[in-house]
FIRO-662355 format. One record per residue (C-alpha): chain; residue in one letter; x, z, y; residue number from 1. Coordinates in nm, 3 decimals, padded with zeros to 5 digits. Example, Ala and Ser with C-alpha at 12.3 -4.5 7.8 and 13.67 -1.06 7.14 Angstrom:
BEGIN
A, A, 01.230, 00.780, -00.450, 1 .
A, S, 01.367, 00.714, -00.106, 2 .
***
This chain:
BEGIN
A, X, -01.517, -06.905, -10.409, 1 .
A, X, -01.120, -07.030, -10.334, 2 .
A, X, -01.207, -07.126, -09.987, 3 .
A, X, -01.444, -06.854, -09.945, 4 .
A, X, -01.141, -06.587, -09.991, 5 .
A, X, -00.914, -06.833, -09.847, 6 .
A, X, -01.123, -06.826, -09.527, 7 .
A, X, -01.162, -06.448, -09.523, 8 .
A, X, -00.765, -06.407, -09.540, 9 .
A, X, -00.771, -06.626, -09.267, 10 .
A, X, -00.981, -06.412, -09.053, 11 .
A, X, -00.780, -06.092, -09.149, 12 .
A, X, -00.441, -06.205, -09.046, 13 .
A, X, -00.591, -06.335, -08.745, 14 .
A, X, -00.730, -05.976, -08.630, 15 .
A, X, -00.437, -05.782, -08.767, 16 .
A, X, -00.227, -06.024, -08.522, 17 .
A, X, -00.481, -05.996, -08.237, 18 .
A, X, -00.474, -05.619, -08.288, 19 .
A, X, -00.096, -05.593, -08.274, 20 .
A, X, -00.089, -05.771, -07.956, 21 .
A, X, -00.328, -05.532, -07.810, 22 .
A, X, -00.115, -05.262, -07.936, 23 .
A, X, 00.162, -05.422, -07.772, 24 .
A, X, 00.013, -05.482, -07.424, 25 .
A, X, -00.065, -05.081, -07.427, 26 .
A, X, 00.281, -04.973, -07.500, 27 .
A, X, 00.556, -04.947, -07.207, 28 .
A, X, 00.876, -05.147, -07.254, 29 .
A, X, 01.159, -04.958, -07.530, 30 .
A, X, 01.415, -04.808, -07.633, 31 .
A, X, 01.476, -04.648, -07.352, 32 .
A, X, 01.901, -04.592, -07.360, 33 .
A, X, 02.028, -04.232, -07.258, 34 .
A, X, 02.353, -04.092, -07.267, 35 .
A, X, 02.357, -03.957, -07.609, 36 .
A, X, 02.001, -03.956, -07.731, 37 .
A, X, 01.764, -04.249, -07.771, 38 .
A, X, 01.385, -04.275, -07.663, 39 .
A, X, 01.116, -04.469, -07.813, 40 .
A, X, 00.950, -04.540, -07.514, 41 .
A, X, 01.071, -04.585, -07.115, 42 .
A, X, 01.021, -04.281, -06.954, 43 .
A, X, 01.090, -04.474, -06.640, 44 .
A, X, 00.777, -04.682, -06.684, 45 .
A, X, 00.456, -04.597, -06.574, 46 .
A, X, 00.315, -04.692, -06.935, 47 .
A, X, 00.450, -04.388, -07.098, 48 .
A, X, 00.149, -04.195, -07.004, 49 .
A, X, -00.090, -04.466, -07.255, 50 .
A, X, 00.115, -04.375, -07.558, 51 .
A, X, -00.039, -04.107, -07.759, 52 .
A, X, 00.108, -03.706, -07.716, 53 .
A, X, 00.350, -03.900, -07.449, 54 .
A, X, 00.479, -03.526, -07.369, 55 .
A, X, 00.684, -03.545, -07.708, 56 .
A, X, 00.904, -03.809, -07.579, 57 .
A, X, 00.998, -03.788, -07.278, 58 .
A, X, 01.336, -03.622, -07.173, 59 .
A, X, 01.284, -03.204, -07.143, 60 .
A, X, 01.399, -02.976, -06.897, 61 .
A, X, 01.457, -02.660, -07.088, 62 .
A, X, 01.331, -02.268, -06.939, 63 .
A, X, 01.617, -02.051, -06.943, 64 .
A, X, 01.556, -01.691, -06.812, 65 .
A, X, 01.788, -01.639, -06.493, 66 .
A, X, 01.808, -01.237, -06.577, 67 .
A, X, 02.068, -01.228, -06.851, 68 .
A, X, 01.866, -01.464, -07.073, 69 .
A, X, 01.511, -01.283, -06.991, 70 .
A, X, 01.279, -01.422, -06.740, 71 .
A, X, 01.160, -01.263, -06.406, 72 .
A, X, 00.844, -01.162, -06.467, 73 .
A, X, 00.697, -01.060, -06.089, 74 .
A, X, 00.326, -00.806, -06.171, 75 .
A, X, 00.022, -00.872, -05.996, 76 .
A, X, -00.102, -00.601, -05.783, 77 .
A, X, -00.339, -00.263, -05.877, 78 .
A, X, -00.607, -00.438, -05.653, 79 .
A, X, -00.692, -00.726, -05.839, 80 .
A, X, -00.415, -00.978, -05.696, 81 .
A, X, -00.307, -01.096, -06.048, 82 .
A, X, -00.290, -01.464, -06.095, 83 .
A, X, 00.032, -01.666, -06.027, 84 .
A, X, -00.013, -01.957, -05.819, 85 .
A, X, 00.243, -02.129, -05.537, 86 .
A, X, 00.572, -01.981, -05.489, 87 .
A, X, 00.857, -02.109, -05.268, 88 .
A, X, 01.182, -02.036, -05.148, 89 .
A, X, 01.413, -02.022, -04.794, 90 .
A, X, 01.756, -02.000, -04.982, 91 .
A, X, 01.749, -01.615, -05.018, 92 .
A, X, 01.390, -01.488, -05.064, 93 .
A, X, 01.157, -01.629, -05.313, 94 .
A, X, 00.766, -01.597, -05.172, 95 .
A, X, 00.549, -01.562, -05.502, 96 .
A, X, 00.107, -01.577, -05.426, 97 .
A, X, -00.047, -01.409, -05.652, 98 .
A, X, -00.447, -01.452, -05.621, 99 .
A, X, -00.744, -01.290, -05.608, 100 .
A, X, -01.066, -01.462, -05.713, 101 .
A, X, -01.295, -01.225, -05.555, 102 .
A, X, -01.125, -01.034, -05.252, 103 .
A, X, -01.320, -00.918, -04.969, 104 .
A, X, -01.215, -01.050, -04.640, 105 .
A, X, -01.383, -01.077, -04.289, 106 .
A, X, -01.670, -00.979, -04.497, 107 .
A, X, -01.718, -01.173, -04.732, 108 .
A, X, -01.640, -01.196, -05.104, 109 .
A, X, -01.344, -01.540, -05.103, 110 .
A, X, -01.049, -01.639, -05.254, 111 .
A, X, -00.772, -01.524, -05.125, 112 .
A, X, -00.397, -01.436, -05.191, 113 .
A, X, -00.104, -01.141, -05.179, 114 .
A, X, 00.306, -01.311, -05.132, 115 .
A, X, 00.511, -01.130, -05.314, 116 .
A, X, 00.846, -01.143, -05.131, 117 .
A, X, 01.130, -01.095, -05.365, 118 .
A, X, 01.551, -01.067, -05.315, 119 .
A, X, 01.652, -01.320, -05.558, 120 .
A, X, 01.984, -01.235, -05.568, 121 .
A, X, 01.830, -00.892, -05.750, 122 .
A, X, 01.513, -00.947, -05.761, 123 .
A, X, 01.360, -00.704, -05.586, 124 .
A, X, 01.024, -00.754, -05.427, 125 .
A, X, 01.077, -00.616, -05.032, 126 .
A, X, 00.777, -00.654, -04.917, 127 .
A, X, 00.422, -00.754, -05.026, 128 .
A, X, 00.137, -00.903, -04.762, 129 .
A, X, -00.190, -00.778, -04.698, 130 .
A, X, -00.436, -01.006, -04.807, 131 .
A, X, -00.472, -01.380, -04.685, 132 .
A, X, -00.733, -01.597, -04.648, 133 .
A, X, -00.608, -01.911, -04.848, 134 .
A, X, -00.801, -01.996, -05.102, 135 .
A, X, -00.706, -02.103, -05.447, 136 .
A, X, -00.342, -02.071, -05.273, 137 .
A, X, -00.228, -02.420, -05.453, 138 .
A, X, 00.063, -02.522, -05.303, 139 .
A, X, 00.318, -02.320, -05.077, 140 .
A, X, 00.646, -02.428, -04.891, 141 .
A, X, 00.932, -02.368, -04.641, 142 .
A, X, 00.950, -02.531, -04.329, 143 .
A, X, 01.315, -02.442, -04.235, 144 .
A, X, 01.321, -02.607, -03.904, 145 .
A, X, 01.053, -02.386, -03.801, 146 .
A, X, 01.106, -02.068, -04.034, 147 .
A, X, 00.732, -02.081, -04.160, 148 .
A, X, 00.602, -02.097, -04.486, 149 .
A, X, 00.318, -02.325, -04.531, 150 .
A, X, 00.019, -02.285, -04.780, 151 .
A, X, -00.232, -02.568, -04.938, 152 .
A, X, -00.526, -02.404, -04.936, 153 .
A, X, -00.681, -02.598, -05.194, 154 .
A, X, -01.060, -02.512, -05.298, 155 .
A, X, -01.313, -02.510, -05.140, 156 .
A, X, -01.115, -02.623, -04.811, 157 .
A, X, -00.877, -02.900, -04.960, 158 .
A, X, -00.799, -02.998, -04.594, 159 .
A, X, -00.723, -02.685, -04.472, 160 .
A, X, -00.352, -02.534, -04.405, 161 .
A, X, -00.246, -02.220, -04.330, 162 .
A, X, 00.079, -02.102, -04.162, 163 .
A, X, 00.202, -01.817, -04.258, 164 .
A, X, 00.553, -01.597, -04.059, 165 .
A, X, 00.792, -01.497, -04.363, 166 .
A, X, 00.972, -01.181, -04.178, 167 .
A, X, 00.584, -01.047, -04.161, 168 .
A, X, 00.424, -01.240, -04.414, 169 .
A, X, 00.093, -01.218, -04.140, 170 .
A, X, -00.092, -01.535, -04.099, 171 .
A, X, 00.004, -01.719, -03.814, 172 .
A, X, -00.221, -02.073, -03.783, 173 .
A, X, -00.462, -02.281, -03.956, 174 .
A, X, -00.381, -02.645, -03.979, 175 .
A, X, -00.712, -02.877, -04.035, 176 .
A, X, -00.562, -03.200, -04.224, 177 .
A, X, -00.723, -03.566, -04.257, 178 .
A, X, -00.750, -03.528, -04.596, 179 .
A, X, -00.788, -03.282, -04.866, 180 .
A, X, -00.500, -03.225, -05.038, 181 .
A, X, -00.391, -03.018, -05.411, 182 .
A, X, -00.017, -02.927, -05.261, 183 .
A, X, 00.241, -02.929, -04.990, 184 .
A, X, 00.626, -02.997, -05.019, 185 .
A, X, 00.877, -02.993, -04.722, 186 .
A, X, 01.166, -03.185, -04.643, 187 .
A, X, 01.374, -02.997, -04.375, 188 .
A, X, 01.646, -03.344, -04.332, 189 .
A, X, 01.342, -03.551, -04.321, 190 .
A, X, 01.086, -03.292, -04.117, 191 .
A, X, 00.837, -03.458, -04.304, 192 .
A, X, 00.574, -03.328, -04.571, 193 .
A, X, 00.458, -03.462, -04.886, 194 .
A, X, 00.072, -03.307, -04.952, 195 .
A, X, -00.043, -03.443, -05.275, 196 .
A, X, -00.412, -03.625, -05.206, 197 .
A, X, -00.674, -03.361, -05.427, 198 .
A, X, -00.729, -03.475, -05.790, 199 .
A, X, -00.482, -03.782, -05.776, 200 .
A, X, -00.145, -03.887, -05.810, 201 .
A, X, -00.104, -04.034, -05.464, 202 .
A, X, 00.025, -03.827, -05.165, 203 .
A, X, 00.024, -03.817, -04.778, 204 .
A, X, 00.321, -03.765, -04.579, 205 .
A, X, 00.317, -03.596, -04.261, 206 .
A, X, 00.554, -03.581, -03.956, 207 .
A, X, 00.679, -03.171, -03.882, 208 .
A, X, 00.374, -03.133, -03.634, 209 .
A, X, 00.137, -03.225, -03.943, 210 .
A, X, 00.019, -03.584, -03.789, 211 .
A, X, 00.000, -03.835, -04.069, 212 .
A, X, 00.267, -04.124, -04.156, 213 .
A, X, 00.097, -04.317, -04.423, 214 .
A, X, -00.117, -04.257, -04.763, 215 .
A, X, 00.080, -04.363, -05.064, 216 .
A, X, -00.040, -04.458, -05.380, 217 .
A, X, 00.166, -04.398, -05.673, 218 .
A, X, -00.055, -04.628, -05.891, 219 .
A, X, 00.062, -04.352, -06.212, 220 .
A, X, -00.224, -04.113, -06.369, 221 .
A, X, -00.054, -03.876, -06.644, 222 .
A, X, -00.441, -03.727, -06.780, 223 .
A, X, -00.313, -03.403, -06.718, 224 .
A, X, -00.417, -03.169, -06.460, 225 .
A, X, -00.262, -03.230, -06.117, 226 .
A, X, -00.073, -02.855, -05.989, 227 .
A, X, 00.228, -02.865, -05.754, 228 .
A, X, 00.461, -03.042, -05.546, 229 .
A, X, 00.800, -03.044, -05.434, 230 .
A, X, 01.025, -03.290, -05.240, 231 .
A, X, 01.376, -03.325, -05.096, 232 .
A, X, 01.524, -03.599, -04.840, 233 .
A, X, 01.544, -03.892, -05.168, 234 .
A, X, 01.220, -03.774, -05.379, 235 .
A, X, 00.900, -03.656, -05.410, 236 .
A, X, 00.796, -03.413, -05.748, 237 .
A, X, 00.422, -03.446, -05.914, 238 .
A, X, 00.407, -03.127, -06.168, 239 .
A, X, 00.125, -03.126, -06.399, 240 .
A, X, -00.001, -02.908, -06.670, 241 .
A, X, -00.173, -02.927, -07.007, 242 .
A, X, -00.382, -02.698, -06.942, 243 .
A, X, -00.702, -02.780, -07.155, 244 .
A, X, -00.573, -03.145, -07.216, 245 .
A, X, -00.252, -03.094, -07.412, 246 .
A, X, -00.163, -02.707, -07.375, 247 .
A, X, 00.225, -02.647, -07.365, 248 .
A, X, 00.311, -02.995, -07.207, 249 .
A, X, 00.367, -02.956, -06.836, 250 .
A, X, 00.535, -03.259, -06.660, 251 .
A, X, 00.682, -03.364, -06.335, 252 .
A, X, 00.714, -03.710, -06.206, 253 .
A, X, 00.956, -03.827, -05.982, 254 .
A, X, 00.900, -04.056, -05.693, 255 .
A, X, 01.020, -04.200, -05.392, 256 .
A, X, 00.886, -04.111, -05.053, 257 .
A, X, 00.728, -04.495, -05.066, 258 .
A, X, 00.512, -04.377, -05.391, 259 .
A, X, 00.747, -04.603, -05.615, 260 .
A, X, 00.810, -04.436, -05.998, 261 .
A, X, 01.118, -04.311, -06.087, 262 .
A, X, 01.024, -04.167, -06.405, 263 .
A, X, 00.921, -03.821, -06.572, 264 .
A, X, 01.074, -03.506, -06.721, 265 .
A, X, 00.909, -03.283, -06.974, 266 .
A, X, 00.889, -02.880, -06.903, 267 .
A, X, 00.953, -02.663, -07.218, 268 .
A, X, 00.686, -02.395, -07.222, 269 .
A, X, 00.342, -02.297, -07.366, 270 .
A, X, 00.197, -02.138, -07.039, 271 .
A, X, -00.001, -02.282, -06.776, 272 .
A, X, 00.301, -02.407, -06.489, 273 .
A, X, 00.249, -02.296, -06.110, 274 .
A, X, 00.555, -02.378, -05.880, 275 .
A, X, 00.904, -02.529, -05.843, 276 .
A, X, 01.134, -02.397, -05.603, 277 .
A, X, 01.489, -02.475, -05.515, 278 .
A, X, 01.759, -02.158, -05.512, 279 .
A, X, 02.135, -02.184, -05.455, 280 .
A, X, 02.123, -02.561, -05.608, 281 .
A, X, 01.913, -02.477, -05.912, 282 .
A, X, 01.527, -02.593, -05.977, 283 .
A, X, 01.294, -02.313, -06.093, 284 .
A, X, 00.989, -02.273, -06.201, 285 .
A, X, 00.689, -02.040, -06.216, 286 .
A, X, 00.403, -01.963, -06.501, 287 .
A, X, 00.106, -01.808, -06.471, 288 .
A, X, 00.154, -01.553, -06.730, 289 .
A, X, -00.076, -01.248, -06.780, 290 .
A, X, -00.097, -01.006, -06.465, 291 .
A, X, 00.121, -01.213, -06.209, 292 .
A, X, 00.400, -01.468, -06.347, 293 .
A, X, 00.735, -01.535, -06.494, 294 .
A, X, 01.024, -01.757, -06.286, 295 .
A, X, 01.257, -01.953, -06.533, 296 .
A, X, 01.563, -02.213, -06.460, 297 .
A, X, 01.519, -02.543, -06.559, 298 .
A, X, 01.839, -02.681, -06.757, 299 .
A, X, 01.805, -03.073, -06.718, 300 .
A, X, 01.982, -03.367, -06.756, 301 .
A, X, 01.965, -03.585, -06.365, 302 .
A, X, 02.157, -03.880, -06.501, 303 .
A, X, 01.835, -03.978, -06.702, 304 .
A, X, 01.645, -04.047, -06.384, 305 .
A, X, 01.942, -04.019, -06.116, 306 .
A, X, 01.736, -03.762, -05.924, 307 .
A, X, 01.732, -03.364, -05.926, 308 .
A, X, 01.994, -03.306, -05.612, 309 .
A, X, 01.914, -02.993, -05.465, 310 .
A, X, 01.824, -03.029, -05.046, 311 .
***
């Protein structure tokens, strides 16, 4: 009976040391040091996103509301335009799409979108388009070479691009891309675009006239659901939300234009993120928020990466 128990302690130590391993393996490398606040886990390592409600430690850029405190909140429209999707900026005028799951166009019953176009130095809307043919109206950017805002279409035509002129907010062009893509950022020092690649992590870039550089793989899956992206002449942004996975935890990841991790912020907020946009050297973001959206500030801290310069 000695050897017996003897044998079965054995055994247990043996698992219990095989199962810390295991545990081990799965984890990304810690602490991670900060300026003033410690991190169990590196949120410059890949391997955050296997650690269990990862969201909770990772470094958080706080919403603050850019009217006196309160947020903007920009309405949807008495015609059923009402859900907040991609927004952008040109340095004065902030272009809002606010969508419209069953609009009639050419026709037939679509997808489709209204830009709100808003002063956001007062934030007044000046003008609002008629309706566009874009889709779920993902992703939305500024070209400022060429003064054109540029929309992801998304579903059903992931590979399709439309152009639209900001003075008239009237559709302009359809771009047919290579591949389908979930968003579009623009560089205007690098005239190149990121387009994330639908449903992954990876992203295309594009030269200004839309022909394709290269396909990079970022080799990073967060679990969450894939939404927006952004870029500047050093960096590429990946927002996700927790929509349905892990509601309130919306996430961007940073990386460089080669699809090499820099690491990952937390966004402070229990609605469903949209956008990011850039305005007089401050990063914003959108929410889809009842009928239309809310635009916050993020407050963050860009020594924890080294990223976050405004283009």
């Amino acid at each position: 009976m000695k050897k017996l128990f003897a044998l079965l302690l054995l055994v247990s130590l043996l698992l219990a040391a095989c199962a810390d391993d295991t545990a081990a393996q799965a984890q990304p490398s810690e602490p991670a040091q900060t300026p003033g606040k410690e991190y169990p886990y590196d949120y410059t390592d890949p391997a955050i996103f296997q650690v269990e409600n990862f969201p909770r430690y990772l470094p958080e850029a706080n919403t603050v509301g850019p009217m006196n405190g309160a947020a903007y909140k920009f309405p949807g429209t008495e015609d059923g335009f009402t859900g907040a999707q991609a927004a952008t900026c040109d340095g004065t005028y902030g272009y809002f799409a606010l969508l419209n799951k069953t609009v009639i166009i050419d026709g037939e019953v679509t997808e489709g979108c209204r830009i709100r176009k808003v002063d956001l130095a007062t934030f007044e809307t000046v003008a609002i388009s008629e309706p566009l043919p874009t889709n779920h109206t993902n992703g939305m950017t500024y070209n400022a070479n060429t003064h054109k805002l540029v929309i992801s279409n998304h579903r059903p035509e992931y590979n399709k691009l439309t152009i639209v002129n900001p003075d008239t907010l009237q559709l302009e062009q359809v771009v047919t891309l290579e591949h389908g893509v979930q968003s579009i950022g623009y560089s205007a020092q690098l005239d190149r675009y990121a387009a994330r690649l639908a449903g992954t992590w990876d992203f295309v870039v594009l030269d200004g006239n839309f022909q394709e550089v290269g396909v990079f793989h970022t080799g990073v899956s967060t679990g969450m659901n894939p939404q927006f992206t952004l870029c500047d002449e050093n960096y590429v942004y990946l927002m996700d939300t927790g929509l349905g996975k892990n509601p309130g935890a919306e996430v961007i990841t940073v990386y460089t234009w080669e699809g090499k991790f820099q690491g990952t912020y937390r966004i402070m907020s229990v609605q469903e993120c949209e956008a990011l946009l850039w305005y007089q050297d401050q990063l914003y973001v959108t929410f889809l928020e009842g009928n239309g959206g809310s635009l916050y500030r993020l407050e963050y801290d860009p020594s924890l990466i080294g990223v976050w310069q405004a283009p």
